[in-house]
N, C-alpha and C positions, 0 to 999 in steps of 0.2 A: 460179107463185108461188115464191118464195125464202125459206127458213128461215137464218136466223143463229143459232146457239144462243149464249146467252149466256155470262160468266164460264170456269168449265174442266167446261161442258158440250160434249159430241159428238155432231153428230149420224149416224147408223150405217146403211146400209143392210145388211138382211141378208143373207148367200150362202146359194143354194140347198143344200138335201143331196142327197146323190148318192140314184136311187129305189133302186140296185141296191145289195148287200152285196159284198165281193171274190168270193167264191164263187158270182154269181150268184144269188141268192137276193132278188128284189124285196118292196121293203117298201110294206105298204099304209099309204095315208095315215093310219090308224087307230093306227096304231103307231109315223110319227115323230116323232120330239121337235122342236122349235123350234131353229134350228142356234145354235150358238156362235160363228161367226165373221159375220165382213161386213167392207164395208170403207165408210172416211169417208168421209163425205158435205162434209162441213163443220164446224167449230170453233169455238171461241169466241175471245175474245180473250185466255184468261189468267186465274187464280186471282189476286185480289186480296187481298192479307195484310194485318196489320192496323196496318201502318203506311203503309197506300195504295198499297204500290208492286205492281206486277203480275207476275206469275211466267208467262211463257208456258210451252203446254202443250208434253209431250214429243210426240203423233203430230200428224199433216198430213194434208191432205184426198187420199185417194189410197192412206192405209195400208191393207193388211189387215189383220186384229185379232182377236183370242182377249176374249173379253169373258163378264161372270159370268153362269152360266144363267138368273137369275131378276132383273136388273140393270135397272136402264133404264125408261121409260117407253113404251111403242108410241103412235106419231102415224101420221097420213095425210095424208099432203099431195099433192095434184093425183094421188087415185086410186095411189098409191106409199104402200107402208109402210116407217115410219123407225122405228129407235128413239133415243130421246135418253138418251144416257148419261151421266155424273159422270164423269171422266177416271180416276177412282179406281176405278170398276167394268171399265175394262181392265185385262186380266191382260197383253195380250201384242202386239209386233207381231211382225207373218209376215212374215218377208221371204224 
């Protein structure tokens, strides 16, 4: 199955975190947070303003991205989880 996200919605797969701290120090699943970055899955077409014309969005299917901890919607599509995000809830891309 294929998700399109609408408007200047993104949809985000998210990047794992690393299990280990720099020091060595492994972190139990009980204590990590939900990661902050991931990279695009897929786009919309463009924030439409209110004189109809459409404003395409600044990232592309392929970016990595810094996006807001608590942002977004969580989906599951074909056993994969996605989040769908407001273009406005990325903070950043990584390049």
């Amino acid at each position: 199955m294929k998700v399109r996200p609408l408007h200047d919605r993104v949809l985000v797969k998210r990047l794992e975190e690393e299990l280990k701290t720099k020091g060595g120090i492994i972190i139990p699943d009980t204590a990590k947070e939900k990661p902050i970055q991931g990279v695009v899955e897929a786009v919309g077409n463009g924030r439409v303003r209110e004189d109809g014309t459409v404003t395409p969005l600044d990232v592309k299917e392929g970016d990595k991205v810094l996006f807001s901890k608590y942002g977004g919607t969580e989906v599951k599509v074909g056993g994969t989880e996605y989040l769908i995000l407001r273009e406005d809830d990325i903070l950043a891309v990584i390049e």
